[in-house]
C-alpha positions in Angstrom: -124.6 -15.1 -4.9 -122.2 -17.2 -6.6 -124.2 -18.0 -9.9 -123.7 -13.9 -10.6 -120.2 -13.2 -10.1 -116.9 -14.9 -11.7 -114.3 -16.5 -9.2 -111.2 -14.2 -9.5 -108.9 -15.5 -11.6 -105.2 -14.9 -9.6 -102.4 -12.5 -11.4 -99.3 -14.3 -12.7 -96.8 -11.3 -12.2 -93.4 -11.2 -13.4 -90.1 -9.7 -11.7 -90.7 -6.7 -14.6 -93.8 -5.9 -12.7 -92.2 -5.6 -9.4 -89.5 -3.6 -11.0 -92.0 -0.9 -12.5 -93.8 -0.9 -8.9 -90.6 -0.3 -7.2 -89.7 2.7 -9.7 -92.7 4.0 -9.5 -93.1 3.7 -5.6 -89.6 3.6 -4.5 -91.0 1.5 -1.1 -90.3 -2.3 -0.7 -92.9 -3.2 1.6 -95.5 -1.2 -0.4 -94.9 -3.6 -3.0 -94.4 -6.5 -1.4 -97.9 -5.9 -0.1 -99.5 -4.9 -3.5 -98.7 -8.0 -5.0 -98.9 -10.3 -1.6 -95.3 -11.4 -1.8 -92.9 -11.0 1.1 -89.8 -8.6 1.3 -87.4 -10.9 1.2 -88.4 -12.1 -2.3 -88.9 -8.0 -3.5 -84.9 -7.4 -2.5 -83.7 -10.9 -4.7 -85.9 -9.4 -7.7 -84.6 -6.4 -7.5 -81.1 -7.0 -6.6 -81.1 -9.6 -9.5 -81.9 -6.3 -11.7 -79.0 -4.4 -10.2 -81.4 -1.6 -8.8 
């Protein structure tokens, strides 16, 4: 099964990505979970933005 399918190739995201998901969800742990970081690391991101 491996021969037909790529191996995923992982998502570099940026603290602007976790900004947009926050505006647009307005729930830390949602995306914390999205992108598999923890909360702790959402709340510096976004606190470093001032939101």
């Amino acid at each position: 099964m491996e021969g037909l399918m790529n191996k995923p190739i992982p998502y570099e995201w940026t603290n602007e990505d976790i900004i947009k998901d926050y505006e647009k969800y307005k729930d830390k742990k949602k995306v914390a979970f999205i992108w598999g970081i923890s909360l702790k690391e959402v709340n510096e991101i976004l606190k470093q933005s001032k939101l």
